[in-house]
C-alpha positions as CSV (number, residue, x, y, z in Angstrom):
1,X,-0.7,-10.5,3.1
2,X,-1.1,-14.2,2.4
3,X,1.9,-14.2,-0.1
4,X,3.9,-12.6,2.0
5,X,2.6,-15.1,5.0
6,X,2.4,-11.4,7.0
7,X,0.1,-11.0,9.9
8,X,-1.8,-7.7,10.3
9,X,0.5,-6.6,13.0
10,X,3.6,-7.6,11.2
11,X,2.8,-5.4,8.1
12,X,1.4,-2.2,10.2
13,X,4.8,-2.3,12.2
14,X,6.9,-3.3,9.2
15,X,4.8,0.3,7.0
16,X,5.2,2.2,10.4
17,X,0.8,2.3,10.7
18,X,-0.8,2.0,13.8
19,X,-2.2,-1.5,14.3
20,X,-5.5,-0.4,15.3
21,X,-5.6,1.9,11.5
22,X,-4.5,-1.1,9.6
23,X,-7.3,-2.9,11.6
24,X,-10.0,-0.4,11.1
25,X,-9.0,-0.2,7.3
26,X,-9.6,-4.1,6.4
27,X,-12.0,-4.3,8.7
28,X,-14.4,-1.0,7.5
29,X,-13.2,-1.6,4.0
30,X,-12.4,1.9,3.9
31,X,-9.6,2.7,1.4
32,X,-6.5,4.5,3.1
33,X,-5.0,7.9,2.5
34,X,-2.5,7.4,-0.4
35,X,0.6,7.9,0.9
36,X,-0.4,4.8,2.8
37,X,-1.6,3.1,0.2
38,X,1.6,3.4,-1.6
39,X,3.3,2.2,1.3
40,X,1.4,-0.8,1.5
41,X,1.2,-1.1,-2.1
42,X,5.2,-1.3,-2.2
43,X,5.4,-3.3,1.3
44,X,2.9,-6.0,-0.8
45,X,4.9,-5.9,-4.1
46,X,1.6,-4.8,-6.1
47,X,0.4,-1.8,-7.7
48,X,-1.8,0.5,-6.2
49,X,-4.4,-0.2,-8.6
50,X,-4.0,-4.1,-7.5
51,X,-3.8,-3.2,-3.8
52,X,-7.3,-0.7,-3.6
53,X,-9.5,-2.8,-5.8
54,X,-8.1,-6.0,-6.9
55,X,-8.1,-5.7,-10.8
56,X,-5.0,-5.9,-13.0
57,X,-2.1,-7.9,-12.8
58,X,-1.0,-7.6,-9.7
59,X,2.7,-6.3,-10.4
60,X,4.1,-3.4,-9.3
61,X,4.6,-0.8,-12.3
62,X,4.6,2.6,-12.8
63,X,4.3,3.9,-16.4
64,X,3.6,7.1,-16.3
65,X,6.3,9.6,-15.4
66,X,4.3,11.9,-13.3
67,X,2.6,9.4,-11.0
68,X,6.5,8.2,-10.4
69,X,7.8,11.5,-9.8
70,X,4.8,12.0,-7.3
71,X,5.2,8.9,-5.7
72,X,9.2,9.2,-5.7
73,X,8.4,12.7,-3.2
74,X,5.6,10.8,-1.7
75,X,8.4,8.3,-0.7
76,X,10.8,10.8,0.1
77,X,8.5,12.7,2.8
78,X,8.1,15.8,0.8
């Protein structure tokens, strides 16, 4: 969120997640469902990986053909 210079409530209304969810998430440090992860993920510009605990580099890539498939329907609301 810093790299993006994003506040909270700019990125929950920018992924279409509730403020207070987004709050209770960072706050709790309680990992969110995975469709918003992904969201957040993409919103962010880092791979999921990156986004839930930190580790790799950071970038946004998808090697495997069946995560981007699932993501791709994940993305598409089906």
């Amino acid at each position: 969120m810093k790299i993006k210079a994003k506040t909270q409530s700019a990125m929950a209304k920018d992924c279409g997640i509730p403020y207070s969810t987004l709050r209770g998430w960072m706050n709790k440090k309680i990992f969110p469902p995975l469709e918003d992860a992904y969201y957040l993920s993409r919103y962010l510009g880092v791979s999921i990986e990156y986004f839930l605990n930190g580790k790799g580099s950071g970038k946004a890539a998808l090697t495997n053909e069946k995560s981007l498939i699932s993501f791709k329907k994940v993305e598409l609301g089906k």
